[in-house]
N, CA and C of each residue as an Amber inpcrd file, in Angstrom:
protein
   462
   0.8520000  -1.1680000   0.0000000   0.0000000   0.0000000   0.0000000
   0.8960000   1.2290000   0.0000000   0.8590000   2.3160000  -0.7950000
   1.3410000   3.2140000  -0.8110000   1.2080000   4.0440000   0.2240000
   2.1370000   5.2850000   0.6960000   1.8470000   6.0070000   1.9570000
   1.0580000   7.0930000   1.4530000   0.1740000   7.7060000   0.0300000
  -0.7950000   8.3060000  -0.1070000  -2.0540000   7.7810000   0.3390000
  -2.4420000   6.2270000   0.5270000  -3.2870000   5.6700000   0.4930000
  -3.2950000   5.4110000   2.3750000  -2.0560000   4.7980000   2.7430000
  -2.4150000   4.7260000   4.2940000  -2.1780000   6.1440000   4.7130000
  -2.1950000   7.1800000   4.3980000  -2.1420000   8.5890000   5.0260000
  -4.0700000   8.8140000   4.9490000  -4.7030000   8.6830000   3.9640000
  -6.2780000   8.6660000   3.3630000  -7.0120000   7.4680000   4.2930000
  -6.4090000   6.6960000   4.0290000  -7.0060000   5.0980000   5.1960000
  -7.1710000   5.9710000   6.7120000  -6.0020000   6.4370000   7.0330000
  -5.8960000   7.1280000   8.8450000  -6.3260000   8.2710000   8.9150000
  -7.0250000   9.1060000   8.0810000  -7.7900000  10.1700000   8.1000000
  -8.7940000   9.8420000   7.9580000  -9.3950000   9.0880000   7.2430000
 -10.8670000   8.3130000   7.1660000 -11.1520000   7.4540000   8.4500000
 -10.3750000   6.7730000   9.2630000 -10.3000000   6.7960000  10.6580000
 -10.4310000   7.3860000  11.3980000  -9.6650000   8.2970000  11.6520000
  -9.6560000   9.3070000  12.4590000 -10.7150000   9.6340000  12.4440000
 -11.5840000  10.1840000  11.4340000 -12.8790000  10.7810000  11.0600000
 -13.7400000   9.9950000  11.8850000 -14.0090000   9.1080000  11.6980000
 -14.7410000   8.1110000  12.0060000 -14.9900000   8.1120000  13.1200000
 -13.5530000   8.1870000  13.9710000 -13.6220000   7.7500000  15.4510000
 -13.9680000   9.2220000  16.2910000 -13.4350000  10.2900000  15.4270000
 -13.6940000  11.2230000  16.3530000 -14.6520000  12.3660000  15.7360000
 -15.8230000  12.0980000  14.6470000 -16.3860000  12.3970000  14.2210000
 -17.6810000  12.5660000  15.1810000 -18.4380000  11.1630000  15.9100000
 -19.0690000  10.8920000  16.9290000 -19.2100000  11.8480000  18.0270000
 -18.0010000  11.9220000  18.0290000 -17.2600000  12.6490000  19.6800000
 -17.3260000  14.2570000  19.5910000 -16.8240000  13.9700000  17.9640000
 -16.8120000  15.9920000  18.3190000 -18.3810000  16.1630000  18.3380000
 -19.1680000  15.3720000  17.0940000 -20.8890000  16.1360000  17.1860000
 -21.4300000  16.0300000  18.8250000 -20.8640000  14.9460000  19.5260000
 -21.8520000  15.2040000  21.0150000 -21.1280000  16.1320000  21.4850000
 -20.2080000  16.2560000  21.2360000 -19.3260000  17.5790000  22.1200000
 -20.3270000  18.6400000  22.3860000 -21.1040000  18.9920000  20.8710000
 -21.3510000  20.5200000  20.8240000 -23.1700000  20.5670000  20.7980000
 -23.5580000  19.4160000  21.3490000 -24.7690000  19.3740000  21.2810000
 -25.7980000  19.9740000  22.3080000 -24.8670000  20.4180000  23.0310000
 -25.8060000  20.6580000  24.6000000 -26.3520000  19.5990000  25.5220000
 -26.8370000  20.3900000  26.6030000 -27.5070000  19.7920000  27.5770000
 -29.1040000  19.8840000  27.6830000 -29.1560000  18.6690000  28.4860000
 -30.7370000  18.8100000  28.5890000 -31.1840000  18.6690000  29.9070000
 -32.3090000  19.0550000  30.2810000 -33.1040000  19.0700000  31.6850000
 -33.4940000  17.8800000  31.7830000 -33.3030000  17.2740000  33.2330000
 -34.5720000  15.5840000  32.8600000 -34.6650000  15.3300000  34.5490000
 -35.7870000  15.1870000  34.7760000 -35.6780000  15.1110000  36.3080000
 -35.2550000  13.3070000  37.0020000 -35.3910000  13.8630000  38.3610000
 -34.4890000  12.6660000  39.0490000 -35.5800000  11.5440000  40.0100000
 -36.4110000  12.1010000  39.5230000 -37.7150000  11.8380000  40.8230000
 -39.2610000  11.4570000  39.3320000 -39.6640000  10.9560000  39.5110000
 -41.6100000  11.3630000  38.7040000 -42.1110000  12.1760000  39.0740000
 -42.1940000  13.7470000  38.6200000 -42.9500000  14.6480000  38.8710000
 -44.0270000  14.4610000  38.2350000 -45.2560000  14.8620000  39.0300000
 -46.3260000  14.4920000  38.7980000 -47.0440000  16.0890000  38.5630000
 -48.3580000  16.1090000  37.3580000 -48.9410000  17.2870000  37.1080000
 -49.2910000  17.9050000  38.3400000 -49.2530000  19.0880000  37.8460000
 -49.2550000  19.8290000  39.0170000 -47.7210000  20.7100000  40.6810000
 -47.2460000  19.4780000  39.9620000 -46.1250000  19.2790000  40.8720000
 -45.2450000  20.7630000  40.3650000 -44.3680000  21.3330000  41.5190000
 -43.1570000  22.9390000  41.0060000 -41.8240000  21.7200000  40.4840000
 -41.3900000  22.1500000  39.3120000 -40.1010000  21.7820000  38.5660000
 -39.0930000  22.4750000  40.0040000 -38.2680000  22.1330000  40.2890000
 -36.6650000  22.4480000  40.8310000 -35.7590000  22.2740000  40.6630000
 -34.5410000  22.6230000  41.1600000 -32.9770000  21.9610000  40.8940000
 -33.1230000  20.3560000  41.3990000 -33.6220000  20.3270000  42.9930000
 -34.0730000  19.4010000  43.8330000 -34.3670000  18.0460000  42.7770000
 -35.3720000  18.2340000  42.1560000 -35.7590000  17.2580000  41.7850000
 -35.5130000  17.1910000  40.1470000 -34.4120000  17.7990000  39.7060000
 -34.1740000  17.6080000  38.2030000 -32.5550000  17.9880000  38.1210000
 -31.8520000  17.8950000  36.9780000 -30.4730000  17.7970000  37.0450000
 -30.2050000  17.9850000  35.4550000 -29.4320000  18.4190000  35.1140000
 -28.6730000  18.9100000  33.4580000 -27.9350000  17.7300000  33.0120000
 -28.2760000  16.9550000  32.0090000 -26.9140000  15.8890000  31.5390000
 -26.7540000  16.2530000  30.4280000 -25.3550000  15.8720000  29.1930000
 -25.1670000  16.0840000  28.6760000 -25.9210000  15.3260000  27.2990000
 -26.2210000  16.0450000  26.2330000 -27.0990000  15.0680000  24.6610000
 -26.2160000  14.4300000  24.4290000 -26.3220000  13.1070000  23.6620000
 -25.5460000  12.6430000  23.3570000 -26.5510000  11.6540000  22.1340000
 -27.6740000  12.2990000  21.9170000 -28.0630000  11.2670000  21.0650000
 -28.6550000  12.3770000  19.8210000 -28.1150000  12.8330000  18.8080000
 -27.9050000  13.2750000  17.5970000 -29.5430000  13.0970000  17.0410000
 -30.5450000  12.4890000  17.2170000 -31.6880000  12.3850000  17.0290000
 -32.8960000  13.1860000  17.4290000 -32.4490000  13.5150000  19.0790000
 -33.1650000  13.9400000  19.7730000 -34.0380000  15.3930000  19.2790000
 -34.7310000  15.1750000  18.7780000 -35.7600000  17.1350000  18.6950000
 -36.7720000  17.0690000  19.1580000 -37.0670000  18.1770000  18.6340000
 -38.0600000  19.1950000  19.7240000 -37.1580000  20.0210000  20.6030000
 -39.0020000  20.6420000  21.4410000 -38.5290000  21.9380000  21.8390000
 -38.2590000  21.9610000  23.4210000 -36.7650000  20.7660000  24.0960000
 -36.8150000  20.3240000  25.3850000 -36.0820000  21.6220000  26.2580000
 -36.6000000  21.6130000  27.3790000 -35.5410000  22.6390000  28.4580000
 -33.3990000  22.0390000  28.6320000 -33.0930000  23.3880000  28.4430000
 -31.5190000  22.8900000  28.1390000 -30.6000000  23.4360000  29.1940000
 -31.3890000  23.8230000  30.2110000 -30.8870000  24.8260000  31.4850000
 -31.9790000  24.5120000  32.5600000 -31.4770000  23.8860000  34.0450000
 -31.8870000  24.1660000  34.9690000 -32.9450000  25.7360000  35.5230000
 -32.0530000  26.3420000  34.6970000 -32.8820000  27.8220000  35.4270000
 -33.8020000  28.1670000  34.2920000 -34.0620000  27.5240000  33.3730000
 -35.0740000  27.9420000  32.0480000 -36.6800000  27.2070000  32.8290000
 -36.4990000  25.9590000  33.7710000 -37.4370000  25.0550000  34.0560000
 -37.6790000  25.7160000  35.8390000 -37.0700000  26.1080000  36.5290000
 -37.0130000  26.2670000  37.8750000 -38.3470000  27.1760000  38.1200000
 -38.9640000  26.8440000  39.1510000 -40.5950000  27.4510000  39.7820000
 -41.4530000  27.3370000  38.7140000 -40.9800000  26.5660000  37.7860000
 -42.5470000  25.8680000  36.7080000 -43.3780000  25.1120000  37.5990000
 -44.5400000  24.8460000  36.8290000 -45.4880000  23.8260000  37.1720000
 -45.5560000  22.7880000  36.3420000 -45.4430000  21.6850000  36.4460000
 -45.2780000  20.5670000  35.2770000 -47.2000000  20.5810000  34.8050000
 -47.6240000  20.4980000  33.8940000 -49.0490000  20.2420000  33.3320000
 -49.3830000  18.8970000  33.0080000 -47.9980000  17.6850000  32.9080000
 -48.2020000  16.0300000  33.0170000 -47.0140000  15.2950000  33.4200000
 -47.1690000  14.1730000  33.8910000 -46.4430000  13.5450000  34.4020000
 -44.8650000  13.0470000  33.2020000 -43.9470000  13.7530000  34.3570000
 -42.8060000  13.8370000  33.8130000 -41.9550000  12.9820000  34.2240000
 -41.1020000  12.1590000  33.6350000 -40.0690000  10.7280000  34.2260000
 -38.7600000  11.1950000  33.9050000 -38.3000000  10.1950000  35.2740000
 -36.5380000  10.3100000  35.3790000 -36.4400000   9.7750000  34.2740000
 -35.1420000  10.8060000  33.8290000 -34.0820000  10.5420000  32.8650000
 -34.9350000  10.4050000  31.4130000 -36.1300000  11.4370000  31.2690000
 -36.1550000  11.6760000  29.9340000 -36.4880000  13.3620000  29.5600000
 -36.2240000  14.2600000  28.7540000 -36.4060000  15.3090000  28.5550000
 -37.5520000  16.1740000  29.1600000 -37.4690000  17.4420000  29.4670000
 -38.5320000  17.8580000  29.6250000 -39.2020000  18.8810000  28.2030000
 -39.9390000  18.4940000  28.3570000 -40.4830000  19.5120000  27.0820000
 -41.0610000  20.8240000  27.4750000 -40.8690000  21.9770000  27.0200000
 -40.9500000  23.2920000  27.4530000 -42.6820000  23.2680000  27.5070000
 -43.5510000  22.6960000  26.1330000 -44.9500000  22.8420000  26.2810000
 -45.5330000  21.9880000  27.7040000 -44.7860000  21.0570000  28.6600000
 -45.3180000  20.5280000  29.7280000 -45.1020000  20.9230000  30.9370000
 -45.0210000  22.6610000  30.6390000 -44.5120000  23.5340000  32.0700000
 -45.3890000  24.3740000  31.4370000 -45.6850000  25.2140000  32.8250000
 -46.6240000  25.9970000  32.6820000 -46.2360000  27.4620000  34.1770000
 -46.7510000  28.6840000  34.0100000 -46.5830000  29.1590000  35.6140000
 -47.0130000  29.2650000  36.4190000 -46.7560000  29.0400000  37.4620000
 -47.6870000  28.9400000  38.5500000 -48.7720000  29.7450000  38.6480000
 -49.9450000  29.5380000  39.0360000 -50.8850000  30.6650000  39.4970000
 -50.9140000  31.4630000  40.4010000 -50.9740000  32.8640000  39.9350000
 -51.2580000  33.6250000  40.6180000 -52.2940000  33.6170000  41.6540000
 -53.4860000  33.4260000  40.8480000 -54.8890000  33.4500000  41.9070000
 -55.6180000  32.1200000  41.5980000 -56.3860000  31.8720000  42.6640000
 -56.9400000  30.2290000  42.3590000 -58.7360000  30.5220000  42.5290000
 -59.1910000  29.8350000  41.4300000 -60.2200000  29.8370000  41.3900000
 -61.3620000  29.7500000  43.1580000 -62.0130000  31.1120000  42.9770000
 -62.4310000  31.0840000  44.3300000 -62.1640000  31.7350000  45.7580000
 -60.9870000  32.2350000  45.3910000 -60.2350000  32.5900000  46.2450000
 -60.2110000  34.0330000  46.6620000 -60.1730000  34.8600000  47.1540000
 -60.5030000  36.4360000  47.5220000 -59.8270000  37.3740000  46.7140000
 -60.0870000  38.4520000  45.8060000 -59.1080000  38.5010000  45.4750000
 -59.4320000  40.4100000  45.7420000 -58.4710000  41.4080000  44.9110000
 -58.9690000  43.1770000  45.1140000 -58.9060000  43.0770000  43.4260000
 -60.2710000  43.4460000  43.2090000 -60.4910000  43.7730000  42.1960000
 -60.0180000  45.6780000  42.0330000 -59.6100000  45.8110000  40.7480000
 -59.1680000  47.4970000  40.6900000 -59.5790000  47.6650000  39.0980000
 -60.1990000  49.2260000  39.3930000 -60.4460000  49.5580000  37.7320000
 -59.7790000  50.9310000  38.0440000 -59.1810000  51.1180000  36.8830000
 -58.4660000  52.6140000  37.0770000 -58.5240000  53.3170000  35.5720000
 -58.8620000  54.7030000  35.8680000 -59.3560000  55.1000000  34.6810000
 -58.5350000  56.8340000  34.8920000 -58.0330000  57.3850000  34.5180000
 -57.0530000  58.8180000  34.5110000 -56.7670000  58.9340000  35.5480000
 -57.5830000  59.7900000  36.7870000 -57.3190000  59.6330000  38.0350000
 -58.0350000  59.5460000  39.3310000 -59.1340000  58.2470000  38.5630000
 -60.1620000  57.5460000  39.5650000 -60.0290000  56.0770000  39.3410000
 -60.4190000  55.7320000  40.9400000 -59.5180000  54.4430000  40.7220000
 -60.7410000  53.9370000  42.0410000 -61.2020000  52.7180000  41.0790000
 -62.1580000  52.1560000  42.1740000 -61.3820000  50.3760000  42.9010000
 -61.6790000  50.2720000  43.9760000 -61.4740000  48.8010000  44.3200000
 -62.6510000  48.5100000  44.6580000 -62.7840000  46.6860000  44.7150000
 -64.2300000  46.1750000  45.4390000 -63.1610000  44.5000000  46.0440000
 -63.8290000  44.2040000  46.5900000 -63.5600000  42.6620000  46.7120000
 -64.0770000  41.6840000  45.6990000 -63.4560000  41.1180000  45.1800000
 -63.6030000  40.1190000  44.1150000 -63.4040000  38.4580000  44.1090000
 -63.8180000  37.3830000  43.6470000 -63.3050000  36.2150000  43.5870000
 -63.2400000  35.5660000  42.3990000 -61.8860000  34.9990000  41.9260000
 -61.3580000  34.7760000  40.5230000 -63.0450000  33.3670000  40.2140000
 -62.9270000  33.4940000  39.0490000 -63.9880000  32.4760000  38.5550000
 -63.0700000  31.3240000  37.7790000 -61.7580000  31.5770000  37.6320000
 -60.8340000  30.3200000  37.2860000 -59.4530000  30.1620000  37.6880000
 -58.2890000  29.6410000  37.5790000 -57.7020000  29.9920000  37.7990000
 -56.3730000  30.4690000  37.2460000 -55.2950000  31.0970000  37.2970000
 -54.5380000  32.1350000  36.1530000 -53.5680000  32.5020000  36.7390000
 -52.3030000  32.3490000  35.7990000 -51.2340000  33.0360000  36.2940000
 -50.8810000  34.3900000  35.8470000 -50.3820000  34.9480000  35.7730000
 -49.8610000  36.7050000  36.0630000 -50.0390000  37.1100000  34.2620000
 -50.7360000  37.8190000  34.6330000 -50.8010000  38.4600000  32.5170000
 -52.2500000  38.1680000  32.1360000 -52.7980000  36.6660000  32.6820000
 -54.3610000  36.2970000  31.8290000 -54.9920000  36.7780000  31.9810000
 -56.1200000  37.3100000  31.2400000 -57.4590000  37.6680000  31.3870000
 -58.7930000  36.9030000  31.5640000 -59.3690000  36.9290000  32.8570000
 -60.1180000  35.8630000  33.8650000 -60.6420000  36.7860000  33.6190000
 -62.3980000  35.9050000  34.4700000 -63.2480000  36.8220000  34.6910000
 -63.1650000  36.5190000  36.0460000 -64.0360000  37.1890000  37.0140000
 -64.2330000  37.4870000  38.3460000 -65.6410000  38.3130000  38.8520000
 -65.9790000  37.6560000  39.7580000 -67.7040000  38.9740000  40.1920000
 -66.8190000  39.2080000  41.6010000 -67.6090000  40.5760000  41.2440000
 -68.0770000  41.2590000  42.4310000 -68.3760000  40.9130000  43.4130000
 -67.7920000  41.0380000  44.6930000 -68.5610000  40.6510000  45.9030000
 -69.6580000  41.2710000  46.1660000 -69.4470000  42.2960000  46.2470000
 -70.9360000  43.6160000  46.6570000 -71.8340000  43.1650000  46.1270000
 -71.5840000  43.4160000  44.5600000 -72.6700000  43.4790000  43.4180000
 -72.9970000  41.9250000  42.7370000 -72.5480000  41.4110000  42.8180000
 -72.0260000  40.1190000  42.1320000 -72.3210000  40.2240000  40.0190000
 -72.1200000  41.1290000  39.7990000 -71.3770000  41.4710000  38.5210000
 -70.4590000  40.3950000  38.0770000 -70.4090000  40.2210000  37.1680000
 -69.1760000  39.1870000  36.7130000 -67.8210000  40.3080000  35.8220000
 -66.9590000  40.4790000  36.2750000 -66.3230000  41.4030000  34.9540000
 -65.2140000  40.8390000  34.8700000 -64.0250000  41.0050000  33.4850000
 -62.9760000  40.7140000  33.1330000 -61.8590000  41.7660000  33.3470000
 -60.7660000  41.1970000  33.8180000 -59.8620000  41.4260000  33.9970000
 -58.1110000  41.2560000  33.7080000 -56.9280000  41.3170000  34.2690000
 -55.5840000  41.4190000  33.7650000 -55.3230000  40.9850000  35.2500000
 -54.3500000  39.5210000  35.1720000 -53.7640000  39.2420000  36.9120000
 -52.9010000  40.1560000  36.8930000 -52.0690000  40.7410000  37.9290000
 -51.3950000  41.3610000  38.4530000 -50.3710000  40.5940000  39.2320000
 -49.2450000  41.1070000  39.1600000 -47.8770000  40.3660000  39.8480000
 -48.2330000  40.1660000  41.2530000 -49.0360000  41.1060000  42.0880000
 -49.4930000  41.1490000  43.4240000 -50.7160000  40.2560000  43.8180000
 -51.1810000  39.7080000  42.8500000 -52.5130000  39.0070000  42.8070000
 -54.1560000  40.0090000  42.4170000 -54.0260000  40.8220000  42.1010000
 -54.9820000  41.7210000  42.1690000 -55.1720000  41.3230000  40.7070000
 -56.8490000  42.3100000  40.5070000 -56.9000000  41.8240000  38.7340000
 -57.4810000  43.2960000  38.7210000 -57.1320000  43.8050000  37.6740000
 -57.2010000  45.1090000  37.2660000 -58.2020000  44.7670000  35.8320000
 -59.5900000  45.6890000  36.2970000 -60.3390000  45.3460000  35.6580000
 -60.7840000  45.9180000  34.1970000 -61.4780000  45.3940000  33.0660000
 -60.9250000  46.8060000  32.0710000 -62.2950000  47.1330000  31.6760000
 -62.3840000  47.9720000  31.1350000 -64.0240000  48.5000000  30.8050000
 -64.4960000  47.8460000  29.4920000 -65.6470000  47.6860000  29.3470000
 -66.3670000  46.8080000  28.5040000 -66.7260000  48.3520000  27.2690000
């Protein structure tokens, strides 16, 4: 064998062997918990851990960082040692169906409150409806980071 040919033979080797190695190198990590979190259940460090991809197949749209998944709510039952998928987290709720809440409508520079109770339940941003305690009105609203729902005019 000529040494053009075993120089081509040991590069086509080489390739081979460390072809594998470099693609998982650069593939990232993935989230996968350590425990069966069950719906409903808060995602944590506690109960989930980062390993490295290593399987060139894997898609979709999985969590690739501990802190991308941390104070989620899982929406179905999630198993050790397989991906989490970003659509099976959800955020926690703000207000829970039923529950007391300060309704606020604010309009230039009048600003009414009443006591209110959410009619579902919602995390921070949705628009729920809610009645009136006083009146028992039903009206829609915006959660609030504080739990309040800021109500908007019809």
């Amino acid at each position: 064998m000529s040494a053009a040919a075993l120089r081509l033979a040991g590069a086509l080797l080489g390739a081979c062997l460390l072809g594998p190695a470099a693609a998982y190198a650069d593939m990232g990590y993935a989230v996968v918990p350590t425990v069966i979190i069950y719906p409903g259940e808060e995602v944590t460090s506690a109960n989930t851990h980062e390993v490295e991809v290593t399987n060139p197949n894997l898609a979709g749209n999985y969590a690739k960082s501990t802190s991308e998944v941390e104070g989620l709510v899982s929406t179905r039952t999630l198993l050790p040692g397989r991906t989490i998928s970003v659509s099976a987290l959800r955020a926690p709720y703000a207000v829970k169906r039923g529950s007391n809440v300060r309704l606020v409508f604010a309009i230039g520079n009048l600003s009414i409150s009443a006591a209110g109770t959410p009619l579902e339940d919602a995390s921070i941003g949705d628009v729920i409806r809610a009645r009136n305690m006083d009146s028992g009105v039903v009206v829609s609203g915006t959660v609030l980071a504080d739990g309040t729902i800021h109500v908007v005019a019809k």
